[in-house]
C-alpha positions as CSV (number, residue, x, y, z in Angstrom):
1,X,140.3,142.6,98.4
2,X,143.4,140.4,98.3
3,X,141.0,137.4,98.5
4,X,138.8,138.3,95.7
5,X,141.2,140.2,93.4
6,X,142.7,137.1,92.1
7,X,139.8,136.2,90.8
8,X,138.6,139.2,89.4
9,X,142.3,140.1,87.8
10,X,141.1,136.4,86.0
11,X,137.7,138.1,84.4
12,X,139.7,141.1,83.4
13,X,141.7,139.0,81.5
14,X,139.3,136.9,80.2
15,X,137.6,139.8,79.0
16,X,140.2,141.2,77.3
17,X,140.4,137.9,75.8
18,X,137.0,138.0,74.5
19,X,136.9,141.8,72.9
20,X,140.6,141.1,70.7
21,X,138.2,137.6,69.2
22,X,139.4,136.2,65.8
23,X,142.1,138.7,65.5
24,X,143.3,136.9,68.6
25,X,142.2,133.4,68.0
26,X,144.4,133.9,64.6
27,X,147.4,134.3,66.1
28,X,150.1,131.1,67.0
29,X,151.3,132.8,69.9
30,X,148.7,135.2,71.8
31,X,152.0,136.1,74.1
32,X,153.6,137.5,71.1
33,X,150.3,140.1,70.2
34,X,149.9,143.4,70.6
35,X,146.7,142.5,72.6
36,X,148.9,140.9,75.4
37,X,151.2,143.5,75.4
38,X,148.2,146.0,76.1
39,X,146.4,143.7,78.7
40,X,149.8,143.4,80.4
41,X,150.3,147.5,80.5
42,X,146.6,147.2,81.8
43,X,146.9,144.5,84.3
44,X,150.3,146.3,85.4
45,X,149.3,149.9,85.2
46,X,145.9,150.4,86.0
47,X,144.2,147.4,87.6
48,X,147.1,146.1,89.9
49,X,147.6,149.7,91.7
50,X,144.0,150.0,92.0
51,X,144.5,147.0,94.7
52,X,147.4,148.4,96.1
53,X,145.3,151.4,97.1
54,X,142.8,150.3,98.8
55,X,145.8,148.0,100.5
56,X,147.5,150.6,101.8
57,X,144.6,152.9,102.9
58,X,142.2,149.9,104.4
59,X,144.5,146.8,105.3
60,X,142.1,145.4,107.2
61,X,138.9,145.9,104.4
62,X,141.3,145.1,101.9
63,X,141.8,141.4,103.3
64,X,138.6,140.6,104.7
65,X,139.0,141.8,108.2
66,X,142.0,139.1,108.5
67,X,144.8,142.2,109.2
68,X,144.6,144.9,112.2
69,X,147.1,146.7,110.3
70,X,149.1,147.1,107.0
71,X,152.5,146.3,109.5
72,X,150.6,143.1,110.1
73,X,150.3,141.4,107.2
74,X,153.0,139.4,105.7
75,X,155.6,140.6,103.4
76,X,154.9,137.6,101.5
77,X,151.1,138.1,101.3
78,X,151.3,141.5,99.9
79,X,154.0,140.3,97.2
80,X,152.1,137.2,95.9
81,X,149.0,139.9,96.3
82,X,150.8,142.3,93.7
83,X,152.2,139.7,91.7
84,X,148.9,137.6,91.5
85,X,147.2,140.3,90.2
86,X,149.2,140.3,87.2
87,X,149.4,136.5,86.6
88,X,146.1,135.8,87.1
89,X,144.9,137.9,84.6
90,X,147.5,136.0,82.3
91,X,146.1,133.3,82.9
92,X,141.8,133.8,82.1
93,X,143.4,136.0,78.9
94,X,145.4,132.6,77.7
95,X,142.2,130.4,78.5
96,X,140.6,133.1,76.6
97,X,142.2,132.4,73.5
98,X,142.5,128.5,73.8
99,X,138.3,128.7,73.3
100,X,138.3,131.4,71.1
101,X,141.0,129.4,68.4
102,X,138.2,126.5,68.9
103,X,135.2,129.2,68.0
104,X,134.0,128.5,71.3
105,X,132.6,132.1,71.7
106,X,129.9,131.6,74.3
107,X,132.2,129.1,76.3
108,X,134.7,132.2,76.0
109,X,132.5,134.8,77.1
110,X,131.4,132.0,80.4
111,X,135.4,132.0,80.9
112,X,135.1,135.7,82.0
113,X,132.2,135.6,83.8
114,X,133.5,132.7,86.1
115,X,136.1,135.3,87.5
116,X,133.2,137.3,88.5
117,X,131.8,134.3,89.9
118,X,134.4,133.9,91.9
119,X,135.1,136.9,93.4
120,X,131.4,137.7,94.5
121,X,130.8,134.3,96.2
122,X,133.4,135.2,97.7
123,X,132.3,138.2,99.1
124,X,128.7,137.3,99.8
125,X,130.0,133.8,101.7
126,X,133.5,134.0,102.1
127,X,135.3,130.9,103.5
128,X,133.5,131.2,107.1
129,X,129.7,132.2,105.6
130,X,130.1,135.4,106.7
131,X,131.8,137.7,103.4
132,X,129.1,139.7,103.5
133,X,129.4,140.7,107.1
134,X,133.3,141.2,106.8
135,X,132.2,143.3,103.6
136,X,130.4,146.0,105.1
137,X,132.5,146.7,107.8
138,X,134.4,149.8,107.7
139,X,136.7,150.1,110.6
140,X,137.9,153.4,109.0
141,X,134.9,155.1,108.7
142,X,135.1,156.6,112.7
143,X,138.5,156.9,114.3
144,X,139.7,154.4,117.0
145,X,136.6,151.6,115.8
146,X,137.1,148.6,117.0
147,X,139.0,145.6,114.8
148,X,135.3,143.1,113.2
149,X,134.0,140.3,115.1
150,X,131.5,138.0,113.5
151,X,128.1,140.2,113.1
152,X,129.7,143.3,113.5
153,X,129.2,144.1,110.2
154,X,125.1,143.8,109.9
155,X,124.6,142.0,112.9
156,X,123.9,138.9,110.6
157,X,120.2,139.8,109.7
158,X,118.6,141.2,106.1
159,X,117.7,144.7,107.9
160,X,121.1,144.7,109.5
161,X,122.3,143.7,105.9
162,X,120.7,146.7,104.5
163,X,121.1,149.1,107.0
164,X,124.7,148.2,106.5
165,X,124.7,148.5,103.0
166,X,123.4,152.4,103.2
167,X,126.4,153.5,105.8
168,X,128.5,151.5,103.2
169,X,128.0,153.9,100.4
170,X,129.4,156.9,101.7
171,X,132.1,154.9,103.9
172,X,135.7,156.0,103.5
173,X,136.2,152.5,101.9
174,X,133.7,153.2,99.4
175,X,135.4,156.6,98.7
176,X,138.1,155.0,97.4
177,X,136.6,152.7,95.6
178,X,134.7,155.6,93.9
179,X,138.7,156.9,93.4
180,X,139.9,153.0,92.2
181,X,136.7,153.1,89.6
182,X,137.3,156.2,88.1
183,X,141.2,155.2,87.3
184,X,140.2,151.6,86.4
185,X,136.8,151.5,84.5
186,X,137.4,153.8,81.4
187,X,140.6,152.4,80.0
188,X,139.1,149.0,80.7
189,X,135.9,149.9,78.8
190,X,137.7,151.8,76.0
191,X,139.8,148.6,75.3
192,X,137.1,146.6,75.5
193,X,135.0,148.4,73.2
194,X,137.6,149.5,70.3
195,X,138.8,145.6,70.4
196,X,135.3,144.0,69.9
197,X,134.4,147.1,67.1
198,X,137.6,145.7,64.6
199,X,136.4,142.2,65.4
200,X,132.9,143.0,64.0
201,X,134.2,145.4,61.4
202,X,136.5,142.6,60.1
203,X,133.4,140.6,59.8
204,X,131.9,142.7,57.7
205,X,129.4,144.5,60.2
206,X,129.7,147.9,60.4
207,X,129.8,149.4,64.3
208,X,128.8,153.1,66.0
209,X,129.9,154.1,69.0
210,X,126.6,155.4,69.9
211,X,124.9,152.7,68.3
212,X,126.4,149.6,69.9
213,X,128.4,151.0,72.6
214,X,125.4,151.1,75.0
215,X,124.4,147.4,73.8
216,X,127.5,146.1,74.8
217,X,128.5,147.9,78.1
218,X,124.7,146.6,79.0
219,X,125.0,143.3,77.7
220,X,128.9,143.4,80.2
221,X,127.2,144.8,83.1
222,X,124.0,142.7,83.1
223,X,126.4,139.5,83.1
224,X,128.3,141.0,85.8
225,X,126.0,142.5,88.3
226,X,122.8,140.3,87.2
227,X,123.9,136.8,85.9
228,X,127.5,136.2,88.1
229,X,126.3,138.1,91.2
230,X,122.8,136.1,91.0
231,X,125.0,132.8,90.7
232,X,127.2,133.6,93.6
233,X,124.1,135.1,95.8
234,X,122.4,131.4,94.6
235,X,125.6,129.5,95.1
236,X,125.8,130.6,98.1
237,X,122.1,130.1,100.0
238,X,122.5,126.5,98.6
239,X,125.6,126.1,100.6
240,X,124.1,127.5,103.4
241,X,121.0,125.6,103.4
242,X,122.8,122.3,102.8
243,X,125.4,123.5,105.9
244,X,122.2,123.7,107.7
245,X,121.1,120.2,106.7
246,X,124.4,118.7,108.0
247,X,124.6,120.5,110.9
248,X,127.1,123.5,110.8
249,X,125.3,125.7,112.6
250,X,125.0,129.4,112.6
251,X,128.2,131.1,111.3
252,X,128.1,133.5,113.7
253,X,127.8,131.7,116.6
254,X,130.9,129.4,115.5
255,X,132.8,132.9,114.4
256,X,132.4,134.3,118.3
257,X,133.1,130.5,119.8
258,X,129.5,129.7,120.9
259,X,128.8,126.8,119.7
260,X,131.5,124.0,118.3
261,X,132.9,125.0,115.2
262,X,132.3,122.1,112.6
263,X,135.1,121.7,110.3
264,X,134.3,118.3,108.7
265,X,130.7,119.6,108.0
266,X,131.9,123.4,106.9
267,X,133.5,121.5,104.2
268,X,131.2,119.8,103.4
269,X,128.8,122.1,102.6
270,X,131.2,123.6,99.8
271,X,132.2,119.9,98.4
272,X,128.1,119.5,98.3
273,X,126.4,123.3,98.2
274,X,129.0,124.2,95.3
275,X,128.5,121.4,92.7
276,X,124.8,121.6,93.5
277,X,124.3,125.1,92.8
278,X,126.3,125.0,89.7
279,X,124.8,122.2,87.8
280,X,121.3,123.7,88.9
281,X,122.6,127.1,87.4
282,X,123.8,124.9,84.2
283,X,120.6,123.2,83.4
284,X,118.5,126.2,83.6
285,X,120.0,129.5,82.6
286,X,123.7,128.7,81.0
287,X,123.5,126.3,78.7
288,X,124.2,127.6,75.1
289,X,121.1,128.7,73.5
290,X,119.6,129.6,76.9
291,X,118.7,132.8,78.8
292,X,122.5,133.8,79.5
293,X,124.1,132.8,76.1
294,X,120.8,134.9,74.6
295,X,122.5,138.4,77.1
296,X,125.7,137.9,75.9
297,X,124.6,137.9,72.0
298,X,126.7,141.4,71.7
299,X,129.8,140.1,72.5
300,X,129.4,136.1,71.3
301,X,130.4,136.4,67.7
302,X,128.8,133.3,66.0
303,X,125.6,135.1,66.9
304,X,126.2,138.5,66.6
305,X,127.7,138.7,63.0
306,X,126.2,136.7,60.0
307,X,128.4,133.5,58.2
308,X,130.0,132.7,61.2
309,X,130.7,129.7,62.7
310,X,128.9,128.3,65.8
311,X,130.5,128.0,69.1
Protein backbone atom coordinates (compact mmCIF):
# COMPACT_ATOMS: atom_id res chain seq x y z
CA UNK A 1 0.00 0.00 0.00
CA UNK A 2 1.45 3.46 -0.82
CA UNK A 3 0.95 4.30 2.96
CA UNK A 4 2.67 1.41 4.30
CA UNK A 5 5.37 0.72 1.64
CA UNK A 6 7.53 3.39 2.75
CA UNK A 7 7.96 1.90 5.68
CA UNK A 8 8.39 -1.50 4.78
CA UNK A 9 10.91 -0.46 1.76
CA UNK A 10 12.76 0.99 5.29
CA UNK A 11 12.90 -2.87 6.93
CA UNK A 12 13.97 -4.19 3.57
CA UNK A 13 16.78 -2.07 3.75
CA UNK A 14 17.48 -2.43 7.13
CA UNK A 15 17.58 -5.95 6.64
CA UNK A 16 19.84 -5.99 4.03
CA UNK A 17 21.84 -3.95 6.23
CA UNK A 18 21.89 -6.45 8.97
CA UNK A 19 22.78 -9.79 6.70
CA UNK A 20 26.17 -7.87 4.77
CA UNK A 21 27.31 -7.26 9.05
CA UNK A 22 31.07 -6.55 9.61
CA UNK A 23 31.83 -6.95 5.98
CA UNK A 24 29.61 -3.86 5.84
CA UNK A 25 30.43 -2.18 9.05
CA UNK A 26 34.20 -2.35 7.67
CA UNK A 27 33.66 -0.36 4.92
CA UNK A 28 34.23 3.87 4.89
CA UNK A 29 31.65 4.33 2.50
CA UNK A 30 28.65 1.65 2.60
CA UNK A 31 27.48 3.72 -0.81
CA UNK A 32 30.62 2.65 -2.50
CA UNK A 33 29.92 -1.52 -1.66
CA UNK A 34 28.93 -4.05 -3.57
CA UNK A 35 26.18 -4.66 -0.96
CA UNK A 36 24.46 -1.26 -1.86
CA UNK A 37 24.78 -1.79 -5.33
CA UNK A 38 22.83 -5.17 -4.90
CA UNK A 39 20.11 -3.71 -2.42
CA UNK A 40 19.68 -0.92 -4.95
CA UNK A 41 19.14 -3.52 -8.02
CA UNK A 42 16.74 -5.09 -5.26
CA UNK A 43 14.99 -2.15 -4.04
CA UNK A 44 14.73 -1.06 -7.99
CA UNK A 45 14.10 -4.33 -9.57
CA UNK A 46 12.15 -6.47 -7.50
CA UNK A 47 10.59 -4.75 -4.51
CA UNK A 48 9.55 -1.35 -6.12
CA UNK A 49 7.49 -3.06 -9.06
CA UNK A 50 5.92 -5.36 -6.70
CA UNK A 51 4.11 -1.93 -5.47
CA UNK A 52 3.54 -0.82 -8.76
CA UNK A 53 1.40 -3.90 -9.37
CA UNK A 54 -0.79 -3.97 -7.01
CA UNK A 55 -1.09 0.03 -7.93
CA UNK A 56 -2.09 -0.43 -11.07
CA UNK A 57 -4.45 -3.49 -10.59
CA UNK A 58 -6.17 -2.22 -7.12
CA UNK A 59 -5.74 1.71 -6.89
CA UNK A 60 -8.14 1.94 -4.48
CA UNK A 61 -6.56 -1.22 -1.98
CA UNK A 62 -3.33 -0.03 -2.88
CA UNK A 63 -3.90 3.47 -1.03
CA UNK A 64 -6.13 2.58 1.64
CA UNK A 65 -9.42 3.09 0.08
CA UNK A 66 -8.31 6.91 -0.39
CA UNK A 67 -8.57 6.59 -4.58
CA UNK A 68 -11.86 5.43 -6.69
CA UNK A 69 -9.59 5.01 -9.42
CA UNK A 70 -5.92 4.85 -10.71
CA UNK A 71 -6.97 8.22 -13.00
CA UNK A 72 -7.65 9.59 -9.60
CA UNK A 73 -4.81 9.78 -7.91
CA UNK A 74 -2.23 12.33 -8.35
CA UNK A 75 0.60 12.23 -10.72
CA UNK A 76 2.65 13.39 -7.86
CA UNK A 77 1.52 10.72 -5.45
CA UNK A 78 2.37 7.89 -7.57
CA UNK A 79 5.89 9.41 -8.40
CA UNK A 80 7.00 10.14 -4.77
CA UNK A 81 5.18 6.43 -4.33
CA UNK A 82 7.84 4.91 -6.91
CA UNK A 83 10.58 7.00 -5.83
CA UNK A 84 9.99 6.49 -2.05
CA UNK A 85 10.25 3.09 -2.44
CA UNK A 86 13.72 3.29 -3.41
CA UNK A 87 14.90 6.00 -0.94
CA UNK A 88 13.43 4.73 1.86
CA UNK A 89 15.08 1.65 1.73
CA UNK A 90 18.37 3.83 1.36
CA UNK A 91 17.74 5.19 4.13
CA UNK A 92 17.07 1.96 7.01
CA UNK A 93 20.18 0.22 4.89
CA UNK A 94 22.52 3.57 5.81
CA UNK A 95 21.11 3.55 9.50
CA UNK A 96 21.85 -0.04 9.18
CA UNK A 97 25.41 0.41 8.86
CA UNK A 98 25.81 3.53 11.26
CA UNK A 99 24.89 0.76 14.26
CA UNK A 100 26.62 -1.93 12.81
CA UNK A 101 30.24 0.17 12.53
CA UNK A 102 29.33 0.89 16.46
CA UNK A 103 28.82 -3.25 16.95
CA UNK A 104 25.44 -2.35 17.81
CA UNK A 105 24.06 -5.70 16.48
CA UNK A 106 20.78 -6.01 18.44
CA UNK A 107 20.08 -2.21 18.08
CA UNK A 108 20.67 -3.00 14.21
CA UNK A 109 18.53 -5.90 13.96
CA UNK A 110 15.52 -3.42 16.13
CA UNK A 111 16.34 -0.88 13.12
CA UNK A 112 14.65 -3.39 10.81
CA UNK A 113 12.05 -4.46 12.76
CA UNK A 114 10.80 -0.76 13.31
CA UNK A 115 9.94 -0.73 9.50
CA UNK A 116 7.71 -3.57 10.12
CA UNK A 117 6.44 -1.72 12.92
CA UNK A 118 5.48 0.84 11.01
CA UNK A 119 3.82 -0.55 8.31
CA UNK A 120 1.51 -2.89 10.34
CA UNK A 121 0.24 -0.20 12.79
CA UNK A 122 -0.43 1.16 10.02
CA UNK A 123 -2.57 -1.24 8.74
CA UNK A 124 -4.31 -2.51 11.84
CA UNK A 125 -5.09 1.47 12.91
CA UNK A 126 -4.37 3.50 10.16
CA UNK A 127 -4.54 7.37 10.70
CA UNK A 128 -8.53 7.26 11.32
CA UNK A 129 -8.52 3.74 13.62
CA UNK A 130 -9.94 2.00 11.05
CA UNK A 131 -6.71 0.25 8.72
CA UNK A 132 -7.99 -2.79 9.41
CA UNK A 133 -11.34 -2.18 7.99
CA UNK A 134 -9.92 -0.28 4.83
CA UNK A 135 -7.59 -3.57 4.71
CA UNK A 136 -10.03 -6.11 4.13
CA UNK A 137 -11.99 -4.47 1.61
CA UNK A 138 -11.70 -5.67 -1.79
CA UNK A 139 -13.75 -3.60 -4.06
CA UNK A 140 -12.36 -5.77 -6.91
CA UNK A 141 -13.38 -8.87 -5.80
CA UNK A 142 -17.23 -8.61 -7.52
CA UNK A 143 -17.65 -6.26 -10.45
CA UNK A 144 -19.41 -2.83 -10.03
CA UNK A 145 -18.83 -3.03 -5.76
CA UNK A 146 -19.38 -0.17 -4.30
CA UNK A 147 -16.26 2.51 -3.35
CA UNK A 148 -15.54 1.57 1.18
CA UNK A 149 -17.29 3.54 3.71
CA UNK A 150 -16.20 3.17 7.29
CA UNK A 151 -17.32 -0.62 8.45
CA UNK A 152 -17.63 -1.82 5.14
CA UNK A 153 -14.87 -3.79 5.45
CA UNK A 154 -15.85 -6.08 8.80
CA UNK A 155 -18.56 -4.01 9.83
CA UNK A 156 -16.12 -2.95 12.81
CA UNK A 157 -16.64 -6.07 15.00
CA UNK A 158 -14.05 -9.21 15.78
CA UNK A 159 -16.55 -11.78 13.92
CA UNK A 160 -16.96 -9.24 11.18
CA UNK A 161 -13.06 -8.97 11.41
CA UNK A 162 -12.68 -12.56 10.88
CA UNK A 163 -15.27 -13.31 8.60
CA UNK A 164 -13.57 -10.70 6.62
CA UNK A 165 -10.34 -12.02 6.95
CA UNK A 166 -11.51 -15.64 5.30
CA UNK A 167 -13.18 -13.81 1.96
CA UNK A 168 -9.71 -11.88 2.10
CA UNK A 169 -7.66 -14.90 1.30
CA UNK A 170 -8.87 -15.86 -1.91
CA UNK A 171 -9.79 -12.05 -2.86
CA UNK A 172 -8.43 -10.85 -6.23
CA UNK A 173 -6.21 -8.55 -4.04
CA UNK A 174 -4.78 -11.33 -2.35
CA UNK A 175 -4.17 -13.09 -5.69
CA UNK A 176 -1.81 -10.69 -6.37
CA UNK A 177 -0.22 -10.51 -3.53
CA UNK A 178 0.29 -14.30 -3.77
CA UNK A 179 1.80 -13.10 -7.54
CA UNK A 180 3.96 -9.90 -5.66
CA UNK A 181 5.40 -12.72 -3.00
CA UNK A 182 6.47 -15.16 -5.26
CA UNK A 183 8.65 -12.39 -7.42
CA UNK A 184 9.76 -10.61 -4.12
CA UNK A 185 10.40 -13.20 -1.32
CA UNK A 186 13.11 -15.59 -2.82
CA UNK A 187 15.67 -13.03 -4.06
CA UNK A 188 15.11 -11.21 -0.77
CA UNK A 189 15.65 -14.43 1.25
CA UNK A 190 18.53 -15.68 -0.95
CA UNK A 191 20.44 -12.32 -0.20
CA UNK A 192 19.68 -12.43 3.00
CA UNK A 193 20.85 -15.73 3.69
CA UNK A 194 24.23 -15.90 1.50
CA UNK A 195 25.13 -12.29 3.18
CA UNK A 196 24.73 -13.47 6.89
CA UNK A 197 26.50 -17.11 5.95
CA UNK A 198 30.13 -15.01 4.79
CA UNK A 199 29.56 -12.97 7.92
CA UNK A 200 29.53 -16.02 10.21
CA UNK A 201 32.04 -17.89 7.99
CA UNK A 202 34.48 -14.92 8.34
CA UNK A 203 34.04 -15.32 11.97
CA UNK A 204 35.22 -18.49 12.04
CA UNK A 205 31.75 -20.49 12.26
CA UNK A 206 31.08 -22.73 9.79
CA UNK A 207 27.23 -22.49 8.18
CA UNK A 208 24.82 -25.21 6.19
CA UNK A 209 22.20 -24.33 4.34
CA UNK A 210 20.07 -26.92 5.79
CA UNK A 211 21.46 -26.53 9.03
CA UNK A 212 20.94 -22.83 9.71
CA UNK A 213 18.82 -21.67 6.93
CA UNK A 214 15.58 -22.82 8.76
CA UNK A 215 16.97 -21.06 12.16
CA UNK A 216 17.25 -17.96 10.56
CA UNK A 217 14.20 -17.57 8.14
CA UNK A 218 12.39 -18.61 11.69
CA UNK A 219 14.20 -16.39 13.77
CA UNK A 220 13.10 -13.36 10.53
CA UNK A 221 9.66 -14.44 10.44
CA UNK A 222 8.95 -14.78 14.15
CA UNK A 223 10.23 -11.01 14.52
CA UNK A 224 8.10 -10.06 11.75
CA UNK A 225 4.74 -11.67 12.06
CA UNK A 226 5.13 -12.40 16.05
CA UNK A 227 7.22 -9.55 17.76
CA UNK A 228 6.46 -6.30 15.18
CA UNK A 229 2.87 -7.40 14.35
CA UNK A 230 2.26 -8.00 18.25
CA UNK A 231 3.73 -4.35 18.84
CA UNK A 232 1.62 -2.65 16.28
CA UNK A 233 -1.66 -4.95 17.28
CA UNK A 234 -0.56 -3.60 21.08
CA UNK A 235 0.34 -0.14 19.91
CA UNK A 236 -2.59 0.12 18.65
CA UNK A 237 -5.48 -1.01 21.39
CA UNK A 238 -3.45 1.31 23.71
CA UNK A 239 -4.23 4.15 21.39
CA UNK A 240 -7.57 3.19 21.13
CA UNK A 241 -8.27 2.79 24.71
CA UNK A 242 -6.57 6.02 25.70
CA UNK A 243 -8.89 7.68 22.49
CA UNK A 244 -11.57 6.27 24.42
CA UNK A 245 -10.46 7.89 27.75
CA UNK A 246 -10.40 11.31 26.10
CA UNK A 247 -13.28 11.05 24.33
CA UNK A 248 -12.88 10.33 20.53
CA UNK A 249 -15.44 8.23 20.12
CA UNK A 250 -16.13 5.35 17.98
CA UNK A 251 -14.14 5.52 14.62
CA UNK A 252 -16.80 4.55 12.75
CA UNK A 253 -19.29 6.64 13.75
CA UNK A 254 -16.94 9.85 13.17
CA UNK A 255 -15.82 7.97 9.64
CA UNK A 256 -19.84 7.98 8.39
CA UNK A 257 -20.38 11.68 10.20
CA UNK A 258 -22.50 10.56 13.25
CA UNK A 259 -21.13 11.87 15.82
CA UNK A 260 -18.49 15.00 15.88
CA UNK A 261 -15.35 14.15 14.66
CA UNK A 262 -12.64 15.06 17.36
CA UNK A 263 -9.49 16.21 15.95
CA UNK A 264 -7.76 17.70 18.99
CA UNK A 265 -8.44 14.42 20.90
CA UNK A 266 -7.66 11.94 17.62
CA UNK A 267 -4.31 13.44 18.12
CA UNK A 268 -4.04 12.98 21.06
CA UNK A 269 -4.47 9.63 21.42
CA UNK A 270 -1.32 9.06 18.98
CA UNK A 271 0.90 11.86 20.96
CA UNK A 272 -0.23 9.73 24.25
CA UNK A 273 -1.30 5.91 22.98
CA UNK A 274 2.07 5.84 20.92
CA UNK A 275 4.85 6.73 23.51
CA UNK A 276 2.81 4.65 25.95
CA UNK A 277 2.73 1.56 24.20
CA UNK A 278 6.27 1.80 23.24
CA UNK A 279 8.08 2.28 26.40
CA UNK A 280 5.66 -0.53 27.83
CA UNK A 281 6.96 -2.72 24.88
CA UNK A 282 10.64 -1.46 25.85
CA UNK A 283 10.62 -2.38 29.46
CA UNK A 284 9.26 -5.72 29.05
CA UNK A 285 10.15 -7.60 25.89
CA UNK A 286 12.99 -5.35 23.91
CA UNK A 287 15.49 -4.44 26.00
CA UNK A 288 18.86 -6.22 25.07
CA UNK A 289 19.16 -9.44 26.91
CA UNK A 290 15.33 -9.82 26.95
CA UNK A 291 12.79 -12.01 25.21
CA UNK A 292 13.22 -10.33 21.62
CA UNK A 293 17.06 -9.75 21.67
CA UNK A 294 17.01 -13.78 22.85
CA UNK A 295 14.69 -14.55 18.96
CA UNK A 296 16.95 -12.64 17.10
CA UNK A 297 20.26 -14.52 18.49
CA UNK A 298 20.66 -16.02 14.68
CA UNK A 299 21.08 -12.87 13.10
CA UNK A 300 22.78 -10.60 16.27
CA UNK A 301 26.34 -11.41 15.83
CA UNK A 302 27.91 -10.64 19.30
CA UNK A 303 25.81 -13.60 20.32
CA UNK A 304 25.65 -15.85 17.69
CA UNK A 305 29.47 -16.28 17.02
CA UNK A 306 32.14 -16.66 19.82
CA UNK A 307 35.03 -13.71 20.59
CA UNK A 308 32.84 -11.11 19.47
CA UNK A 309 32.18 -8.01 20.76
CA UNK A 310 28.88 -7.03 22.53
CA UNK A 311 26.46 -4.78 21.07
Amino acid sequence: MVQVDVFWAYGFGASLAVAAGPQLAKLKSPFESKYFVWTILFLALIWAPTGMLLLLRHPSWETMQAALTLQSINEFVILGFGITNITQGILGFWVGYKLLQKSKFYLANLNWMIGYFGMFFILVYGWDGLGYDRFFYDRDMLEGSPAWTPGAGTGGTLVGTAIAAWHFITSSVAMTLYLDGLYLLPPFAALMFLWHRNALVQRGRPVTFWGDGPILLLSYLVAVFVVSLGAAIFSAVVVNYIGALIGVGDHIARGLGEIPANTPEHVGSYLIGLPVALAILWFTVLQPGGLVNRILTPWCLDRAAPNSRHG
